[in-house]
N, C-alpha and C positions, 0 to 999 in steps of 0.2 A: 689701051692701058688697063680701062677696067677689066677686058676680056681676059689682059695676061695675069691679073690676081684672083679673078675666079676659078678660069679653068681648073686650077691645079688642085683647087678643094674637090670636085667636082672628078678625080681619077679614082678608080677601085682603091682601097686600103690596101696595104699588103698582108699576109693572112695572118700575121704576128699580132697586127696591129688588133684584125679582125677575131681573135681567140680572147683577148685579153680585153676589147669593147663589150662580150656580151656581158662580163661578171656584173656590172652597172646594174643593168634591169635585174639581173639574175637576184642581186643581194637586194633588193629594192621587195620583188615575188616571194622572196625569203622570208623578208621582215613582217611580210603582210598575210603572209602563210598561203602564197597560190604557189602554182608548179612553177618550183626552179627554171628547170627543162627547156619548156616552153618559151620562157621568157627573156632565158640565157640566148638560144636559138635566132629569137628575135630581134636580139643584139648583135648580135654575129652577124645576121645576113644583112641588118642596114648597114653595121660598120664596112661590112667587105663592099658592097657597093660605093659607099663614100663616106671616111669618117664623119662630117658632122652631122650626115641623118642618126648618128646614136641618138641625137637628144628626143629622136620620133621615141622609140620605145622607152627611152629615160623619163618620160614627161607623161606617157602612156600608162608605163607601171607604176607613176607616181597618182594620178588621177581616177584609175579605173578601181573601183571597191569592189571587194568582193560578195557573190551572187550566193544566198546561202544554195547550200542546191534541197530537191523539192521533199528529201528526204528528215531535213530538221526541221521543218514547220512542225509536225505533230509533235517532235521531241521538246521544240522550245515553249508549245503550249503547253505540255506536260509541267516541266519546270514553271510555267506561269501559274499556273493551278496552285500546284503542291506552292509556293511561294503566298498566294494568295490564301490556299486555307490554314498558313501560320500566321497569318496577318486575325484570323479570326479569333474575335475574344472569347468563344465557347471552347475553343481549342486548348486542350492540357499538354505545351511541350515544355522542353526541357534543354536551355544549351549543352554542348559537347563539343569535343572535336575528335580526329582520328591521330591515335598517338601509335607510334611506331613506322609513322608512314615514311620515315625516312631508308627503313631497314626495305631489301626483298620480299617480296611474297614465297610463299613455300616451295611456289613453282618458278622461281628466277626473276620474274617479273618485277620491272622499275616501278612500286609503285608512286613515285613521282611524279613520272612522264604517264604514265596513266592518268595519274590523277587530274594534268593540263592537259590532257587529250579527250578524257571521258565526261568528269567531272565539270557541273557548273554550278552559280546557283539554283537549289529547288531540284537538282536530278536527286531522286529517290535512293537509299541506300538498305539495303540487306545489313536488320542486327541479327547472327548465326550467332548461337549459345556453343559454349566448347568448356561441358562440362569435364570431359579430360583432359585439358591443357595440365602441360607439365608445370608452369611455370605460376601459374593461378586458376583456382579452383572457379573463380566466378570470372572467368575470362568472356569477353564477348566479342567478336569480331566485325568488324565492317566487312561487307561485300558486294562489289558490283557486276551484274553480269558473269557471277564465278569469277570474279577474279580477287583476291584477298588483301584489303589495302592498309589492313591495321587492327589495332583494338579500341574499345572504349576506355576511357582513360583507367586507370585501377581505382581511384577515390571516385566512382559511379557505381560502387557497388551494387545501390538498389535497381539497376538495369538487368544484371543477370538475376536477381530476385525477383522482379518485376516478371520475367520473361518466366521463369521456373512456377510461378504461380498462377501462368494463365493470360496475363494484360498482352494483348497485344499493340505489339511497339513497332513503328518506324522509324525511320533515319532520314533525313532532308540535308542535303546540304545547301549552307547559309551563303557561305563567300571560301572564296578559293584564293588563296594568293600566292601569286608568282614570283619568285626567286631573281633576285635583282641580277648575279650574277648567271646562274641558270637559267635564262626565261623561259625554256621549255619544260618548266619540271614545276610543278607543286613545292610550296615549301611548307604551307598547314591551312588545314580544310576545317573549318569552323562547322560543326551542325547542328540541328536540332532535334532532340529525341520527341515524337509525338505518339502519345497515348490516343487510342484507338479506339478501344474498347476494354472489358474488363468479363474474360470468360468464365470465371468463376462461377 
């Protein structure tokens, strides 16, 4: 009796069943930002052997965290650093944020999804002076890695003043927050402007 209600769990899936089991894991690796691919795959081949081994990879992509790989340890020390030397009281910064990040960069680039891809707290930011901006004469731009993700607000005036006189100025970013509807996008990057030195 037991054998006739086993077995039948226990027959290959048909492959309908089996396309439409890996999404599980698949949006599970999604949510967690590891490879879709991989994980969809992994659903597929336990489903096609027997549906209810999905809940092996269902239970798998729920539990396994992700490994940073060996290439962000330096960058998250970095960001520890720079975080740690605004924490210090000798230190002269200055809140901000990046205003126009909602617009394109010059060159097409979302800078949104850049900014929830690149951006953390404490990565470093490029303040580039653009004394010929059409739009404002004391324009200052955020950039990272060459890629152009905004300006400094226009009432921070004494930044491109700052910078025309010699101080040299950093950018830090503070906190980054995510877009409740968009979670992969940036919706505004808080930073802190820090004085450096004073070249004069």
């Amino acid at each position: 009796m037991n054998g006739d209600v086993v077995v039948p769990w226990l027959q290959p899936s048909p492959i309908w069943i089996a396309l439409a089991g890996g999404f599980l894991p698949g949006l599970i690796a999604a949510f967690k930002q590891r490879s879709i691919t991989r994980w969809y795959l992994y659903g597929f081949a336990c489903t096609l052997v027997a549906w209810p081994l999905l809940a092996l990879p269902t239970i798998h992509a729920l539990l396994v965290r992700r490994h940073d790989l060996p290439s962000e340890f330096p960058q998250r020390q970095r960001r520890a650093d720079a975080l740690a030397l605004l924490a210090e009281s000798s230190v002269q910064s200055y809140p901000s944020w990046i205003a126009d990040l909602t617009r394109k960069s010059p060159t097409g680039i979302d800078r949104r999804q850049y900014a929830y891809k690149h951006i953390g707290p404490g990565e470093a930011l490029e303040l580039v002076r653009e004394p010929a901006n059409r739009i404002s004469v004391s324009a200052v731009a955020y950039c990272h890695r060459g890629v152009h993700l905004g300006y400094v607000p226009e009432r921070q005036r004494w930044i491109a003043e700052a910078l025309d006189d010699g101080l040299c100025l950093i950018a830090v970013a503070e906190e980054v927050k995510i877009g409740w509807i968009s979670r992969r996008r940036a919706k505004f990057v808080r930073t802190r402007i820090v004085v450096l030195n004073d070249r004069r």
